[in-house]
N, CA, C and O atoms as a printed pandas DataFrame, in Angstrom:
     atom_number atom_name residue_name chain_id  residue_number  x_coord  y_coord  z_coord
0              1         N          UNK        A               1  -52.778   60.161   20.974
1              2        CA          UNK        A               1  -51.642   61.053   21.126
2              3         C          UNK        A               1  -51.252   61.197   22.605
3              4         O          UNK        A               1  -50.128   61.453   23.037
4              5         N          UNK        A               2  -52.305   61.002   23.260
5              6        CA          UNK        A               2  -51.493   61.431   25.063
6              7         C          UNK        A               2  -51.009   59.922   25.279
7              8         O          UNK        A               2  -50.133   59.708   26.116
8              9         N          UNK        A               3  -51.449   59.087   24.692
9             10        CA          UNK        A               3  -50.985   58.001   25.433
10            11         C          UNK        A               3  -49.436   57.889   25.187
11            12         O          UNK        A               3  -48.661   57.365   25.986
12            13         N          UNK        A               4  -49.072   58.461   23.949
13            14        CA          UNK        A               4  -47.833   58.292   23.290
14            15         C          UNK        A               4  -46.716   59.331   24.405
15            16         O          UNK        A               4  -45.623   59.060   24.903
16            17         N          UNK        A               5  -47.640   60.662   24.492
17            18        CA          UNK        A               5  -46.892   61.332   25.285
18            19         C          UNK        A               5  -46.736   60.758   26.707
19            20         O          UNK        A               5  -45.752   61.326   27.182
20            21         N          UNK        A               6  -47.067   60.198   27.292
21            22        CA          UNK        A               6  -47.286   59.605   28.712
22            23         C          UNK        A               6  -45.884   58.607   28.460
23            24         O          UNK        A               6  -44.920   58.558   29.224
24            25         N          UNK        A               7  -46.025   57.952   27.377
25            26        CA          UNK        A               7  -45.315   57.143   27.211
26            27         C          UNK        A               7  -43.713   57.355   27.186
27            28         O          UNK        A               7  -42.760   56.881   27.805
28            29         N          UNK        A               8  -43.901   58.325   26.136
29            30        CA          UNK        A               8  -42.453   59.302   25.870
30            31         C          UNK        A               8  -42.082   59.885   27.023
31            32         O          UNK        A               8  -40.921   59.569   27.280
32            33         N          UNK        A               9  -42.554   60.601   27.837
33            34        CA          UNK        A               9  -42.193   61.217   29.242
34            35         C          UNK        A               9  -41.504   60.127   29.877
35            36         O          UNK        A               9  -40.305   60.381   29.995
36            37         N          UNK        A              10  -41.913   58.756   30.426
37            38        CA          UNK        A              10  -42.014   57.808   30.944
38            39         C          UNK        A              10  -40.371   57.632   30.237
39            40         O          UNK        A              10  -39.309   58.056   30.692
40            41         N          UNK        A              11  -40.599   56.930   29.107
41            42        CA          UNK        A              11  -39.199   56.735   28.511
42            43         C          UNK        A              11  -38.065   57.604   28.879
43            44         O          UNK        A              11  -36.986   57.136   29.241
44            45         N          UNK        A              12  -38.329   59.003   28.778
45            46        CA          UNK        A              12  -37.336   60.266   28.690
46            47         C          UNK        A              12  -36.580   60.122   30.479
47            48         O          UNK        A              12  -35.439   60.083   30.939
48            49         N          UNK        A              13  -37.887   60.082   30.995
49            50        CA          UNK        A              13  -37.267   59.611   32.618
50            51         C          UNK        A              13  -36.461   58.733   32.603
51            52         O          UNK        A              13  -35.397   58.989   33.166
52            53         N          UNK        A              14  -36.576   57.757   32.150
53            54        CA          UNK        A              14  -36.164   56.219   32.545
54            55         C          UNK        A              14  -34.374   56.939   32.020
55            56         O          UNK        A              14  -33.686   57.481   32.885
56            57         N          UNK        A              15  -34.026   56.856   31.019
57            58        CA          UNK        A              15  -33.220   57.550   30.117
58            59         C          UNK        A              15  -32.453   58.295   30.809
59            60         O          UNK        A              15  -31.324   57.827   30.962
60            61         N          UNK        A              16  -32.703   59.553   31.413
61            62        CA          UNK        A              16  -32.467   60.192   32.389
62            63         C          UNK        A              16  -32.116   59.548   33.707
63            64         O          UNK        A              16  -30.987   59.747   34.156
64            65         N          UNK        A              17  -32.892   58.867   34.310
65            66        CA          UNK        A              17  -32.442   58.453   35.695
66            67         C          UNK        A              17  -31.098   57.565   35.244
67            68         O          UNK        A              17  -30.015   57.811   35.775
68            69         N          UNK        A              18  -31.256   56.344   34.066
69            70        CA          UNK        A              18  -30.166   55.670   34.005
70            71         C          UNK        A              18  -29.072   56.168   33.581
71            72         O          UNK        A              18  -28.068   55.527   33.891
72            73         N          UNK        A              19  -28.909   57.192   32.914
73            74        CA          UNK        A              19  -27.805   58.055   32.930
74            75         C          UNK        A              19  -27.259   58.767   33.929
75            76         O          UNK        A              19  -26.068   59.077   33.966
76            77         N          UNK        A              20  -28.164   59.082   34.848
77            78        CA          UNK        A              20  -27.229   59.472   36.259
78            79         C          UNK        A              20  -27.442   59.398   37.233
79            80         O          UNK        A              20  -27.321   60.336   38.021
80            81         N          UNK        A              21  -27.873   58.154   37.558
81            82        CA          UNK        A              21  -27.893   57.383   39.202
82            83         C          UNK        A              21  -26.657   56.801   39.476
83            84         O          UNK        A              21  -26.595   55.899   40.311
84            85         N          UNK        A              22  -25.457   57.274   38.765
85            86        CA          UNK        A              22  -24.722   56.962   39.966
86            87         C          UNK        A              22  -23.463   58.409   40.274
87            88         O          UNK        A              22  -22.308   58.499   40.691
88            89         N          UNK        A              23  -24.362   59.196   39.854
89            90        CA          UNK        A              23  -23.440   60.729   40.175
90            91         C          UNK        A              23  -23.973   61.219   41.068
91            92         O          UNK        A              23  -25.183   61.248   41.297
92            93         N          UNK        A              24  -22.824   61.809   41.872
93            94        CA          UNK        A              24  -22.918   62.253   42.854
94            95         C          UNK        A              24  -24.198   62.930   43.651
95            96         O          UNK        A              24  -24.611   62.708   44.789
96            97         N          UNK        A              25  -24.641   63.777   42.701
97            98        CA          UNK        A              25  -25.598   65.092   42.942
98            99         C          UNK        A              25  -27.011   64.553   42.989
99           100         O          UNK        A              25  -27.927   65.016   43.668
100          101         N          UNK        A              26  -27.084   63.085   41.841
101          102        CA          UNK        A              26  -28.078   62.650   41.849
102          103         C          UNK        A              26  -28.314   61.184   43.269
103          104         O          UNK        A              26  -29.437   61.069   43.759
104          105         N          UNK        A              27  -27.400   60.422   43.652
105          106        CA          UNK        A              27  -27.075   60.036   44.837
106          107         C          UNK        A              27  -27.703   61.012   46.284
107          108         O          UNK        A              27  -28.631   60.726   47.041
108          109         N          UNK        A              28  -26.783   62.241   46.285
109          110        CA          UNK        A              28  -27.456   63.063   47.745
110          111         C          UNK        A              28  -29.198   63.382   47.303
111          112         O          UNK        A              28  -30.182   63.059   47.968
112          113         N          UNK        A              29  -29.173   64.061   46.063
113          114        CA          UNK        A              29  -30.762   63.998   46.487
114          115         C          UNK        A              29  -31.756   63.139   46.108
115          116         O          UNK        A              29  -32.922   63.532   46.130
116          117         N          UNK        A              30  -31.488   62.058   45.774
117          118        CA          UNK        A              30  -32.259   60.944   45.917
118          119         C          UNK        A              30  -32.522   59.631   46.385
119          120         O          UNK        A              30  -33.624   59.118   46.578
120          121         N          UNK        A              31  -30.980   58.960   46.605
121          122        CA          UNK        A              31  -30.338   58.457   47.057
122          123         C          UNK        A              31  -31.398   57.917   48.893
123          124         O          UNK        A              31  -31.059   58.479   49.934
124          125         N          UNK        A              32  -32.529   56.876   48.908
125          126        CA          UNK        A              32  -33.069   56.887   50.362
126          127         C          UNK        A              32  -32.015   57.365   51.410
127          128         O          UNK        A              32  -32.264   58.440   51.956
128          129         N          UNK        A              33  -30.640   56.577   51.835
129          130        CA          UNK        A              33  -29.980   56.685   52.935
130          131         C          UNK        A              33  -29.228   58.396   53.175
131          132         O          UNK        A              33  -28.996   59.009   54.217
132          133         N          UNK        A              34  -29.014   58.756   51.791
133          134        CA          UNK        A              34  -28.364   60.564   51.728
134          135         C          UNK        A              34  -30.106   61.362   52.339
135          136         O          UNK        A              34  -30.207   62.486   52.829
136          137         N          UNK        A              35  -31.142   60.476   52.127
137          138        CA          UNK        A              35  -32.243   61.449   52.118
138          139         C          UNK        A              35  -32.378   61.991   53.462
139          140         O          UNK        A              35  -32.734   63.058   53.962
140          141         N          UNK        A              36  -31.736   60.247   54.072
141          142        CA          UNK        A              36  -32.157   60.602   55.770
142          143         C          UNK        A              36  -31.188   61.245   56.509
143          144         O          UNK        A              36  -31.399   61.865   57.552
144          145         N          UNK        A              37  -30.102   61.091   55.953
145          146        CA          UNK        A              37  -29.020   61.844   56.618
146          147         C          UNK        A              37  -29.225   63.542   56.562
147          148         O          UNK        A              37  -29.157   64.338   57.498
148          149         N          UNK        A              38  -29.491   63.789   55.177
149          150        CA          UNK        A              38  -29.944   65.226   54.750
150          151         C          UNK        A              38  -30.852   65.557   55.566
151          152         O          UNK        A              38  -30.559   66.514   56.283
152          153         N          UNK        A              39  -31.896   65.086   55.719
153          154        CA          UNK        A              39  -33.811   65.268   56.198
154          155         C          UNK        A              39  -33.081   65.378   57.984
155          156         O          UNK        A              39  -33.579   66.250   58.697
156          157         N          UNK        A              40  -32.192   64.683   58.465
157          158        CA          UNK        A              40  -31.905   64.601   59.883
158          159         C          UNK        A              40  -30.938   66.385   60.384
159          160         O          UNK        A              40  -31.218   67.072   61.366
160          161         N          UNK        A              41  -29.902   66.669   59.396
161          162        CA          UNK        A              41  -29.145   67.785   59.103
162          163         C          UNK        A              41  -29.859   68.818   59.181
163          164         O          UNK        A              41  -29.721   69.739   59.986
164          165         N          UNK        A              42  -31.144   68.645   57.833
165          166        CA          UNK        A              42  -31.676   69.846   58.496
166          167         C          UNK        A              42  -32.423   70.164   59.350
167          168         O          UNK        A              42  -32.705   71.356   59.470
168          169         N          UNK        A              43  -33.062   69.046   60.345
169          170        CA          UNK        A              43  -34.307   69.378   60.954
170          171         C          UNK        A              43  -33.026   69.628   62.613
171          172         O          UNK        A              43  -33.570   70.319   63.475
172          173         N          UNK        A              44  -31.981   69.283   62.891
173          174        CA          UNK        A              44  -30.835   69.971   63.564
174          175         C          UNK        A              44  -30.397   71.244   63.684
175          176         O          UNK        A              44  -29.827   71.781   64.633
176          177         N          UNK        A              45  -30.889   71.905   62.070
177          178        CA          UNK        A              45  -30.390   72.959   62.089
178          179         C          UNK        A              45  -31.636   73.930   62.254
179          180         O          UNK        A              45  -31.653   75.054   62.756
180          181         N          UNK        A              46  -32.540   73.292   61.770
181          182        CA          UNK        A              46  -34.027   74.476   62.277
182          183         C          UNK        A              46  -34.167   74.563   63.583
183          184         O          UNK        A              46  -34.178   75.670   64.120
184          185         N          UNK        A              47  -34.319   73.210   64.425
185          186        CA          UNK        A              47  -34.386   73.092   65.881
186          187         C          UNK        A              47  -32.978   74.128   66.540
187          188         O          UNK        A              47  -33.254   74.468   67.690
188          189         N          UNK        A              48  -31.736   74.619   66.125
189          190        CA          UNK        A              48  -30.655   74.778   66.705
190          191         C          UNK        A              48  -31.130   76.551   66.289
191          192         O          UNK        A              48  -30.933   77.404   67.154
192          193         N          UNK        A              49  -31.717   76.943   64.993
193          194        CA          UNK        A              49  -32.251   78.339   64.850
194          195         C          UNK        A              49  -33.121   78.456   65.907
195          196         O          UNK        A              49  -32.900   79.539   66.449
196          197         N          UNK        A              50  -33.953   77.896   66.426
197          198        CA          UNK        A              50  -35.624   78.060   66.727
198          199         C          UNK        A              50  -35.220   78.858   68.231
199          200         O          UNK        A              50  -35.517   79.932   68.755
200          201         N          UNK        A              51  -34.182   77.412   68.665
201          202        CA          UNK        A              51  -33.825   77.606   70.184
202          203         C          UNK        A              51  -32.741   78.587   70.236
203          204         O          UNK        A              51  -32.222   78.506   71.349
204          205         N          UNK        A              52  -32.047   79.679   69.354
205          206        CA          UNK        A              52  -31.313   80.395   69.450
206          207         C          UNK        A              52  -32.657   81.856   69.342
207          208         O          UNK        A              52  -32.599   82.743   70.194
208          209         N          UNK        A              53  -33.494   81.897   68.499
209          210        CA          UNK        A              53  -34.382   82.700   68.358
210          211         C          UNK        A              53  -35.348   82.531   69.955
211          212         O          UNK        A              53  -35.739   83.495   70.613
212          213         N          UNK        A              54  -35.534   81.327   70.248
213          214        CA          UNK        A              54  -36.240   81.545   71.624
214          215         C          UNK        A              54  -35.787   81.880   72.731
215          216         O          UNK        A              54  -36.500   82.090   73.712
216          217         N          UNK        A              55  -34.133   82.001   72.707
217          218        CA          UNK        A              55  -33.423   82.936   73.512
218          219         C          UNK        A              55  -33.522   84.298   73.668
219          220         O          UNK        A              55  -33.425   84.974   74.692
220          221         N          UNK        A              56  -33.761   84.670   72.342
221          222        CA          UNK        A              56  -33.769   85.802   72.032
222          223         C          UNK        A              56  -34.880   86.477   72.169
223          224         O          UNK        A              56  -34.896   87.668   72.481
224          225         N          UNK        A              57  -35.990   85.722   71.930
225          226        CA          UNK        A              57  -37.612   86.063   72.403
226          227         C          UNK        A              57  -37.626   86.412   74.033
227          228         O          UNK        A              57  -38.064   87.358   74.688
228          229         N          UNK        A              58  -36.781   84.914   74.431
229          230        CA          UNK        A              58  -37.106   85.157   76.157
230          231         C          UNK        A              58  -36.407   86.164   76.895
231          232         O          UNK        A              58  -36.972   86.517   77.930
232          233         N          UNK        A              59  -35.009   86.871   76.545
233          234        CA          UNK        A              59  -34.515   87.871   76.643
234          235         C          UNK        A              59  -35.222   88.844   76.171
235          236         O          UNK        A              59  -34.582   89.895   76.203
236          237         N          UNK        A              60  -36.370   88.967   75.705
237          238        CA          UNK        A              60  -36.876   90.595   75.279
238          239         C          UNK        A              60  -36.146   91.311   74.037
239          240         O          UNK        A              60  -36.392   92.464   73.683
240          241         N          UNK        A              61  -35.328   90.562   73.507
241          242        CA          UNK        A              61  -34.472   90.960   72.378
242          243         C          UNK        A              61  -35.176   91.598   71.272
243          244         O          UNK        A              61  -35.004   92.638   70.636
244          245         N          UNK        A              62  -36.326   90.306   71.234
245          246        CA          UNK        A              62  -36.198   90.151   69.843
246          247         C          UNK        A              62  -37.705   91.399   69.865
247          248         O          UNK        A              62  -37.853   92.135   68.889
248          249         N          UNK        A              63  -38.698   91.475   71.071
249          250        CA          UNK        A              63  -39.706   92.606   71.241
250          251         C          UNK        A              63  -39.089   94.149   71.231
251          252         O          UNK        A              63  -39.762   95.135   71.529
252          253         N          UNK        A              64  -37.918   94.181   70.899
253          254        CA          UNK        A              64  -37.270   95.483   71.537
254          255         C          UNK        A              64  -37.077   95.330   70.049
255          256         O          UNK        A              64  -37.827   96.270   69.783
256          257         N          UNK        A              65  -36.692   94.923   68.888
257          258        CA          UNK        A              65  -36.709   95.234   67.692
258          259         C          UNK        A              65  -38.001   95.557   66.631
259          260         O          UNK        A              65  -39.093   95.018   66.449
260          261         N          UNK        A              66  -37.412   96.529   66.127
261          262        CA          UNK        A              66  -38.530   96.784   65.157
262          263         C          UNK        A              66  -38.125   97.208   63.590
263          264         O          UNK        A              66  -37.475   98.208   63.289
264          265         N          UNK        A              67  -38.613   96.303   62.746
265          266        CA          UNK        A              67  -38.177   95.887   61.386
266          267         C          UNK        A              67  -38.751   97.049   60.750
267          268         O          UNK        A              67  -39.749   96.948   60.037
268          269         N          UNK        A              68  -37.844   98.761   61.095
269          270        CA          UNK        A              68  -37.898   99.822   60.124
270          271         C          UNK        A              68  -36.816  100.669   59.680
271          272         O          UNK        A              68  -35.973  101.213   60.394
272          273         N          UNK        A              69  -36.903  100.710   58.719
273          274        CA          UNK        A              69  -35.738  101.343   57.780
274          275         C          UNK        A              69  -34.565  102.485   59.229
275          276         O          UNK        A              69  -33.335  102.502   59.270
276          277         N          UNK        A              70  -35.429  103.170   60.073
277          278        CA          UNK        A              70  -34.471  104.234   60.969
278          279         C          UNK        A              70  -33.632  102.935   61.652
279          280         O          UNK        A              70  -32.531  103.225   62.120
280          281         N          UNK        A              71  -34.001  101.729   61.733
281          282        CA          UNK        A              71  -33.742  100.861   62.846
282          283         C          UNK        A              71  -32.446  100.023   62.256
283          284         O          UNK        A              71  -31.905   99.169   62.958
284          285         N          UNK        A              72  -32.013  100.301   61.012
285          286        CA          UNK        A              72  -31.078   99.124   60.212
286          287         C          UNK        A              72  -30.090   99.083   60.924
287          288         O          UNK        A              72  -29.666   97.927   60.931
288          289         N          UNK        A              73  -29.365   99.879   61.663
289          290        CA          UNK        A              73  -28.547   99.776   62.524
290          291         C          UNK        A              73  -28.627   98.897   63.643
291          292         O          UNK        A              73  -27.520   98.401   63.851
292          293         N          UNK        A              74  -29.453   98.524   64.409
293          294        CA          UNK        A              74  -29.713   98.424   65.428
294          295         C          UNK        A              74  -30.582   96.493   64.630
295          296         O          UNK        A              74  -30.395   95.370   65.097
296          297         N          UNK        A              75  -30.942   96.655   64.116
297          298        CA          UNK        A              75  -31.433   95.422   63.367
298          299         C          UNK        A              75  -29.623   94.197   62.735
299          300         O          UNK        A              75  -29.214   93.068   63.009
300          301         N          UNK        A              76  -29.255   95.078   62.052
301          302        CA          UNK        A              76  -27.690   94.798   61.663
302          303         C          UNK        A              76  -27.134   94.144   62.951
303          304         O          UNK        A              76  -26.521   93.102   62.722
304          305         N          UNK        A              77  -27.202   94.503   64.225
305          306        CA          UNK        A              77  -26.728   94.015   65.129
306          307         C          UNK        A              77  -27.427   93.152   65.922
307          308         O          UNK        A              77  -26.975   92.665   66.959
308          309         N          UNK        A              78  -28.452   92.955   65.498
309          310        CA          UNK        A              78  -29.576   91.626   66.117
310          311         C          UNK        A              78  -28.853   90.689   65.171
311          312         O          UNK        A              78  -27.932   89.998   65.606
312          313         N          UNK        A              79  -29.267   90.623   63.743
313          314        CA          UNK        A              79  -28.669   89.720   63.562
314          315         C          UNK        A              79  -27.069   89.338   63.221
315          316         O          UNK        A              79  -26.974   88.281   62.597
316          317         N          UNK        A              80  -26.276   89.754   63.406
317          318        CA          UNK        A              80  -24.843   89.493   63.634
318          319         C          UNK        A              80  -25.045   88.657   65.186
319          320         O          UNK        A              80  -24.225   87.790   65.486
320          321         N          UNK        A              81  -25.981   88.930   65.950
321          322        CA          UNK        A              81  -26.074   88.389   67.534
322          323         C          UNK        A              81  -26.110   87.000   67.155
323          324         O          UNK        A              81  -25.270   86.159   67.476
324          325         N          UNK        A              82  -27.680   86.716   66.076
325          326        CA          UNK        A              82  -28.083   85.736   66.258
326          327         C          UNK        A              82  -27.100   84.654   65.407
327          328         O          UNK        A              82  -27.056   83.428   65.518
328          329         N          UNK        A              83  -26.493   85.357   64.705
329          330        CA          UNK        A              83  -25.798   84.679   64.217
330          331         C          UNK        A              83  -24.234   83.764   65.334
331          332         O          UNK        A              83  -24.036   82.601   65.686
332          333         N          UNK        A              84  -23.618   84.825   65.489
333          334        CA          UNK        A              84  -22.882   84.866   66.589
334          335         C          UNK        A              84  -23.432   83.449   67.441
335          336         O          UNK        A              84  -22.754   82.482   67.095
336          337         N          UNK        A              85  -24.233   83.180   68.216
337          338        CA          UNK        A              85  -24.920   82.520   68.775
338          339         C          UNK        A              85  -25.166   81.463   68.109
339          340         O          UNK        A              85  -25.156   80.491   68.863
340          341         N          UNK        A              86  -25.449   81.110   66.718
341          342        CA          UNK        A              86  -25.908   80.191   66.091
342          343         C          UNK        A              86  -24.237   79.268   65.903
343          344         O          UNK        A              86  -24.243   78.044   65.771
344          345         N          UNK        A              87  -23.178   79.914   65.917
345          346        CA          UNK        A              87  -22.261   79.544   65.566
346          347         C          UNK        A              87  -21.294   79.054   67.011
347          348         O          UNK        A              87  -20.201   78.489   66.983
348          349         N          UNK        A              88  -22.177   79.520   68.373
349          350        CA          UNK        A              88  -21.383   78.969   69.306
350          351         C          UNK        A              88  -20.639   79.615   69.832
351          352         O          UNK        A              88  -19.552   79.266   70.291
352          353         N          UNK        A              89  -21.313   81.068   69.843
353          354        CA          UNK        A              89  -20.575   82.025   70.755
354          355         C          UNK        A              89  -21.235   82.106   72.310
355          356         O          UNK        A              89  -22.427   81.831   72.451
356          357         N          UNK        A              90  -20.773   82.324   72.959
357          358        CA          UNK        A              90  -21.852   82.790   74.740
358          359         C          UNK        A              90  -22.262   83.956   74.547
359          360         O          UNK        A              90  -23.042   84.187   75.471
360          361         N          UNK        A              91  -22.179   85.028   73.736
361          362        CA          UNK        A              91  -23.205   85.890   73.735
362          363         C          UNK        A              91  -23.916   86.771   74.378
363          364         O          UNK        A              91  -24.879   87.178   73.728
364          365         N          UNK        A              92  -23.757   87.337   75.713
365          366        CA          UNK        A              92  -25.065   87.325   76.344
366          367         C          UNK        A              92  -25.470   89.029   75.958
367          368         O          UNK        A              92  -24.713   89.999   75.962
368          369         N          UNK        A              93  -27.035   88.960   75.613
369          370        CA          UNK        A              93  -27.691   89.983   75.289
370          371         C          UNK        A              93  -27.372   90.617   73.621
371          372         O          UNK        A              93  -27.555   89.799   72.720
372          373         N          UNK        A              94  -26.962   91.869   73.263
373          374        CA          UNK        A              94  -26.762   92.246   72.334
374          375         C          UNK        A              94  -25.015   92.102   71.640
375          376         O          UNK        A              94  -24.152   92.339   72.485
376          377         N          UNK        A              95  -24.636   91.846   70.618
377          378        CA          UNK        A              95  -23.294   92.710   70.753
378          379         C          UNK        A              95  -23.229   94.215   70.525
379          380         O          UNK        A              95  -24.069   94.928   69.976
380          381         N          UNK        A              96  -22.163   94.519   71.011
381          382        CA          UNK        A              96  -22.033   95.460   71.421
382          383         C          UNK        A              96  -21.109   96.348   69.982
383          384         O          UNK        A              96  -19.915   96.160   69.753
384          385         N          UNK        A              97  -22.282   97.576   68.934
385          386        CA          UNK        A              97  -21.910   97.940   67.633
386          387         C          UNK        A              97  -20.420   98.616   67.810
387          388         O          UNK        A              97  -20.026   99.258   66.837
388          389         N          UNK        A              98  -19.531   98.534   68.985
389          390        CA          UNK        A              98  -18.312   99.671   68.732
390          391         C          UNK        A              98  -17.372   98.535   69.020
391          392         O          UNK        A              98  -16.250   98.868   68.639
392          393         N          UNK        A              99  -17.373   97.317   69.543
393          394        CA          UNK        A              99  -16.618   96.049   69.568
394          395         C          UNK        A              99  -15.784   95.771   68.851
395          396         O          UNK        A              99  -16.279   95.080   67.961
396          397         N          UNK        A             100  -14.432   95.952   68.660
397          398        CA          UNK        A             100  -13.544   95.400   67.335
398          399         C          UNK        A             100  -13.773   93.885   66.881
399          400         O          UNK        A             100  -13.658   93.526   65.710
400          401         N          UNK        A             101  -14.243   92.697   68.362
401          402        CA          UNK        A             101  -13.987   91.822   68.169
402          403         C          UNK        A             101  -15.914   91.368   67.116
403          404         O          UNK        A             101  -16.377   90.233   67.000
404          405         N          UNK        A             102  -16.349   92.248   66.747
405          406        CA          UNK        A             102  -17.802   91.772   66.872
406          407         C          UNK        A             102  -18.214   91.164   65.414
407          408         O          UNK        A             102  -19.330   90.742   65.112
408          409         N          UNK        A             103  -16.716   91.231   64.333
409          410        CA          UNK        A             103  -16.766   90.765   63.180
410          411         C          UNK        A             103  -15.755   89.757   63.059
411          412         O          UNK        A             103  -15.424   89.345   61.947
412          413         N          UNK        A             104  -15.212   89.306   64.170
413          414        CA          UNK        A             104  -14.838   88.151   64.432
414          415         C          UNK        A             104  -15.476   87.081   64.790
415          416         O          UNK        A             104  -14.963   85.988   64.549
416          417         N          UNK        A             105  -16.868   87.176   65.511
417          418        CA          UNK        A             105  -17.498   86.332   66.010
418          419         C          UNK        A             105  -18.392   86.096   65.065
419          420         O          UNK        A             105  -19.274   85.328   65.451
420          421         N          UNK        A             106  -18.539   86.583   63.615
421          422        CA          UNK        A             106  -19.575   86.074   63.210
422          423         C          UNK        A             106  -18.992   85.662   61.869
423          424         O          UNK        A             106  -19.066   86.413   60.896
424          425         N          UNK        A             107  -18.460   84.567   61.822
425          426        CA          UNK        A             107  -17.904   83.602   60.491
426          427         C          UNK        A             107  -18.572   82.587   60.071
427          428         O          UNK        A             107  -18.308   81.401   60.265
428          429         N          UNK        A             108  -19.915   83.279   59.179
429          430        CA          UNK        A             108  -20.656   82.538   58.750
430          431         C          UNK        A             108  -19.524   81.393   57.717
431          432         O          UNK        A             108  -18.382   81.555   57.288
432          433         N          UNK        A             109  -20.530   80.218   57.616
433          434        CA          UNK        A             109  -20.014   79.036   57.023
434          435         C          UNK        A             109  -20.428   78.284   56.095
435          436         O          UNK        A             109  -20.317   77.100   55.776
436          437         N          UNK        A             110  -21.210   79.722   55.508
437          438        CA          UNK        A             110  -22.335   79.083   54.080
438          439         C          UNK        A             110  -21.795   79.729   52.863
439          440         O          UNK        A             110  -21.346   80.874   52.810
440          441         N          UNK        A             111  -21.871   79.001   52.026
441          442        CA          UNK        A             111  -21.456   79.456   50.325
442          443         C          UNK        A             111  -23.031   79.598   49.753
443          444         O          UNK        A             111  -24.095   79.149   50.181
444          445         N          UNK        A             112  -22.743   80.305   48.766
445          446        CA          UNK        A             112  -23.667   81.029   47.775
446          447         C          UNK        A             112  -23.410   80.966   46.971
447          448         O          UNK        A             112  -22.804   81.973   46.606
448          449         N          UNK        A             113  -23.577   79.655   45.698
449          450        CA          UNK        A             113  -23.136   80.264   43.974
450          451         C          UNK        A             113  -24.784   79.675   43.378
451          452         O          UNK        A             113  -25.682   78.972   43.844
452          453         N          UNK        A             114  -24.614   80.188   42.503
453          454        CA          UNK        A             114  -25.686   80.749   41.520
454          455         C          UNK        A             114  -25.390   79.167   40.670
455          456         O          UNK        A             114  -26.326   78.408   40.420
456          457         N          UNK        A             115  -24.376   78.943   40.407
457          458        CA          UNK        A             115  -24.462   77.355   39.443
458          459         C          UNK        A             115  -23.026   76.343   40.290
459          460         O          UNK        A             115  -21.921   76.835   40.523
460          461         N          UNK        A             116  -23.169   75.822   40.410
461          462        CA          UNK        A             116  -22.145   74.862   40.389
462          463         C          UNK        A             116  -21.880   73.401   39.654
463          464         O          UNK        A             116  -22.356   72.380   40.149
464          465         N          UNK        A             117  -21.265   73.374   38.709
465          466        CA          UNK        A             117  -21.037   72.161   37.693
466          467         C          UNK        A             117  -21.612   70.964   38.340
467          468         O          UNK        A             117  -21.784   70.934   39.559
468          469         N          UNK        A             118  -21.914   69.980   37.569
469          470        CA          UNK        A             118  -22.652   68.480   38.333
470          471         C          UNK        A             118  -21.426   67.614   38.365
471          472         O          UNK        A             118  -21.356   66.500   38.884
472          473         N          UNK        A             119  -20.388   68.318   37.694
473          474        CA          UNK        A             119  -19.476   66.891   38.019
474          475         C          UNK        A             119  -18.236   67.882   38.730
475          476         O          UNK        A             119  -17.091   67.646   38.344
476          477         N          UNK        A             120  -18.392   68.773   39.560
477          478        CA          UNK        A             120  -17.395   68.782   40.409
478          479         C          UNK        A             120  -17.586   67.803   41.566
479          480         O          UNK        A             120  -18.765   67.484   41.716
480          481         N          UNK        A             121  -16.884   67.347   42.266
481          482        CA          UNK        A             121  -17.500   66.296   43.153
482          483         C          UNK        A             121  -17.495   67.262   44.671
483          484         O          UNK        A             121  -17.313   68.464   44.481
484          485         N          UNK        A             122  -17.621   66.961   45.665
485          486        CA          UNK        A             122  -17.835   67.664   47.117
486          487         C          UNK        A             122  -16.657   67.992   47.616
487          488         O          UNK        A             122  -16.469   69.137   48.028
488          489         N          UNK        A             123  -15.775   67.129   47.653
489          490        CA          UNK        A             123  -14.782   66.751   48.415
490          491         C          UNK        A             123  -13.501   67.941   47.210
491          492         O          UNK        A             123  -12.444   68.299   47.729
492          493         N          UNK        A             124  -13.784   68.341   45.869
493          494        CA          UNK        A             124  -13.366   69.075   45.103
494          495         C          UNK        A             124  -13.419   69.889   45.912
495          496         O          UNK        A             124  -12.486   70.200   46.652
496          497         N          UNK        A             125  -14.849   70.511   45.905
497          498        CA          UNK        A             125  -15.274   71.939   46.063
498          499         C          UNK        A             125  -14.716   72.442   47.587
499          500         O          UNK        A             125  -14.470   73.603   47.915
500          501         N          UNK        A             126  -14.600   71.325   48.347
501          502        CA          UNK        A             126  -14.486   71.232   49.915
502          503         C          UNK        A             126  -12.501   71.646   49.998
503          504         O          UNK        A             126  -11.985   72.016   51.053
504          505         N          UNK        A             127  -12.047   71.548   49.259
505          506        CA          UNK        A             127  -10.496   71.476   49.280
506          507         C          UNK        A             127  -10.417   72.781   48.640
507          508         O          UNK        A             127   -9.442   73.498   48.866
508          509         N          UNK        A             128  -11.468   73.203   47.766
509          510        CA          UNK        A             128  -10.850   74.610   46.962
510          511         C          UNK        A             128  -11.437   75.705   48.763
511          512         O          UNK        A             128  -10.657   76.483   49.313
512          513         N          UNK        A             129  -12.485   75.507   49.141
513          514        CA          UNK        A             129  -12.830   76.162   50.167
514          515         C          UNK        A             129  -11.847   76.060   51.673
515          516         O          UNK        A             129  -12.043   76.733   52.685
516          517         N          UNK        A             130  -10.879   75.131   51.493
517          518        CA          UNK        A             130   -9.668   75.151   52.819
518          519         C          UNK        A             130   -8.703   75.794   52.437
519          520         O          UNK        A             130   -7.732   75.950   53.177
């Protein structure tokens, strides 16, 4: 009986992969050449956090915060900073919480959905987001 199941799994894959190796979703994440492009993207974007956070370390920023509920205010505006910064602002030190401009500078550029269909394609989703 396991051999059968080993077998059946084996099959069910095969089945599976040949049904959608050539869609999109299955391309980026498996795809060797999408792997390296991906694997390169993000290790850009950790290195581009790290050195925005070690700014912030070496400025004393980030020792002058303290992660407690009286502090959400004052936390709220660390990270709107770091963000700010991550996105290519000059920045220097805190922003400043009475600033009109201080929710201008921080236009994050990340989406959040919970499902997105496998056959919308990128370049879809990328045109509904312009």
């Amino acid at each position: 009986f396991n051999k059968y199941k080993k077998e059946f799994n084996r099959q069910q894959l095969n089945e599976f992969f040949v049904a959608h190796k050539d869609e999109e979703w299955m391309q980026d994440k498996y795809h060797p050449d999408n792997c390296q492009v991906k694997k390169a993207a993000t290790k850009e974007a950790i290195e581009k956090r790290l050195e925005v956070f070690m700014e912030l370390h070496t400025e004393g920023i980030i020792d002058q915060s303290r992660l407690e509920k009286k502090n959400s205010e004052k936390i709220e505006i660390l990270l709107d900073t770091f963000v700010a910064r991550l996105e290519g602002s000059d920045v220097v030190g805190l922003l400043d919480p009475d600033d009109q401009e201080r929710e201008s500078l921080c236009k994050t550029t990340s989406l959040q959905l919970r499902t997105i269909p496998p056959t919308l394609k990128r370049e879809e989703l990328l045109s509904l987001l312009t």
